[in-house]
C-alpha positions as CSV (number, residue, x, y, z in Angstrom):
1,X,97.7,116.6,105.4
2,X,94.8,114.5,103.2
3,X,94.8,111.3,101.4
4,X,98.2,112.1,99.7
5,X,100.3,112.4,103.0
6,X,103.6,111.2,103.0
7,X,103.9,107.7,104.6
8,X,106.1,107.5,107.8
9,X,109.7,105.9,106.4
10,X,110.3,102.3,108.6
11,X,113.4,102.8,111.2
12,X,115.1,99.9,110.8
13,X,115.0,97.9,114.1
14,X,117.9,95.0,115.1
15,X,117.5,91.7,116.7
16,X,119.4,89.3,118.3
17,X,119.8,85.8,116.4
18,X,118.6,83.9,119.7
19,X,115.5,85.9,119.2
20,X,114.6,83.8,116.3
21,X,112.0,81.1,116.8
22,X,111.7,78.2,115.0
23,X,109.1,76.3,114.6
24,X,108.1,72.3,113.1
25,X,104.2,73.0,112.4
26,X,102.7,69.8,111.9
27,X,98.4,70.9,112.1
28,X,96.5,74.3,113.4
29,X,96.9,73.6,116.9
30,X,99.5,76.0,117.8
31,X,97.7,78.8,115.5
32,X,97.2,81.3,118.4
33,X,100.8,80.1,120.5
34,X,102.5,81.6,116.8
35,X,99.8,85.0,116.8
36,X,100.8,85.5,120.4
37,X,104.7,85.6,119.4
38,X,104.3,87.9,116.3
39,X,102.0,90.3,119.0
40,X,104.5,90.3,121.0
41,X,107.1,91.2,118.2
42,X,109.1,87.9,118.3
43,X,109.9,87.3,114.9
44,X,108.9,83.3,113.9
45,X,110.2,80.6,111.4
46,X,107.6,78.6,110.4
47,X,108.3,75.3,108.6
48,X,105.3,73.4,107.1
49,X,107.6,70.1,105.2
50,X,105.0,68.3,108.1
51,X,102.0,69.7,107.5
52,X,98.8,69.2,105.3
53,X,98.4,71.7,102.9
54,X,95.1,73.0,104.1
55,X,96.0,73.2,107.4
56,X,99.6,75.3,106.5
57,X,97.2,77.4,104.0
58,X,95.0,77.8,106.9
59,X,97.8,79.0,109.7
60,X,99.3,81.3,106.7
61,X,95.7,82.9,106.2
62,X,95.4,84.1,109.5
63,X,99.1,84.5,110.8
64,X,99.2,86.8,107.7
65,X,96.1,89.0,109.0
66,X,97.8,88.8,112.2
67,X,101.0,90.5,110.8
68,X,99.2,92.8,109.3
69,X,97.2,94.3,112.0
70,X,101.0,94.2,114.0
71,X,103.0,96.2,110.6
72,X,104.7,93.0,109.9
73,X,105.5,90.7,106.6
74,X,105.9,87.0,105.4
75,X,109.0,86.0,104.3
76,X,109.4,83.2,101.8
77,X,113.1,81.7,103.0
78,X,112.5,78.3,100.9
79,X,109.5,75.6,99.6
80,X,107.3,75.5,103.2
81,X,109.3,77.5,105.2
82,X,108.7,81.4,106.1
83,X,109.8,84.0,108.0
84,X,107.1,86.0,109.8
85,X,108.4,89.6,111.8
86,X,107.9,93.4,112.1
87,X,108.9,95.4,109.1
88,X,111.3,97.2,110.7
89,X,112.9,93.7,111.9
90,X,113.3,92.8,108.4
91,X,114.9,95.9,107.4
92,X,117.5,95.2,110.5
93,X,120.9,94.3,110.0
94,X,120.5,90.6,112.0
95,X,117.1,89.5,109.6
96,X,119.0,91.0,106.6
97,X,121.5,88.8,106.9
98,X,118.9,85.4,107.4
99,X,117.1,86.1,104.5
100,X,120.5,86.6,102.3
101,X,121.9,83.7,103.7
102,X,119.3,81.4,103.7
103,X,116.6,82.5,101.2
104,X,116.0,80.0,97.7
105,X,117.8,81.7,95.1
């Protein structure tokens, strides 16, 4: 068991469409209301049409060390607007689905 160990496969997890959160971000301010929800593994739709870019490059910086520290991943659905959840949410039939159905193609 070194440094060339297997990694663990991802169990796909399910969640319910009224899980979903979206979200208008407009500045920062709610930086740490969003961190909270990914923490506690509430996946989060993020649109930024509203928003400077410095401030959505800003809340995507940290969210995304955020997700990272929690095993989780940014979505791009369209321009502005992403997806943030666990990786095994993603993998689950009801996230799937979003993503096919609303993604940019």
């Amino acid at each position: 068991m070194g440094m060339f160990s297997k990694k663990n496969k991802i169990t796909a997890t399910d969640v319910d469409f009224d899980d979903l959160i979206f979200y208008r971000v407009t500045d920062s301010k709610g930086i740490y209301d969003f961190a909270e929800k990914i923490m506690h593994r509430l996946p989060i739709v993020l649109n930024f049409s509203d928003c400077l870019i410095s401030e959505a490059n800003e809340v995507l910086m940290f969210l995304s060390g955020v997700l990272y520290a929690c095993d989780g991943e940014i979505v791009k659905i369209q321009d502005k607007i992403y997806l943030m959840a666990q990786k095994s949410d993603l993998i689950g039939p009801t996230l799937t689905k979003f993503i096919n159905d609303y993604k940019k193609k």
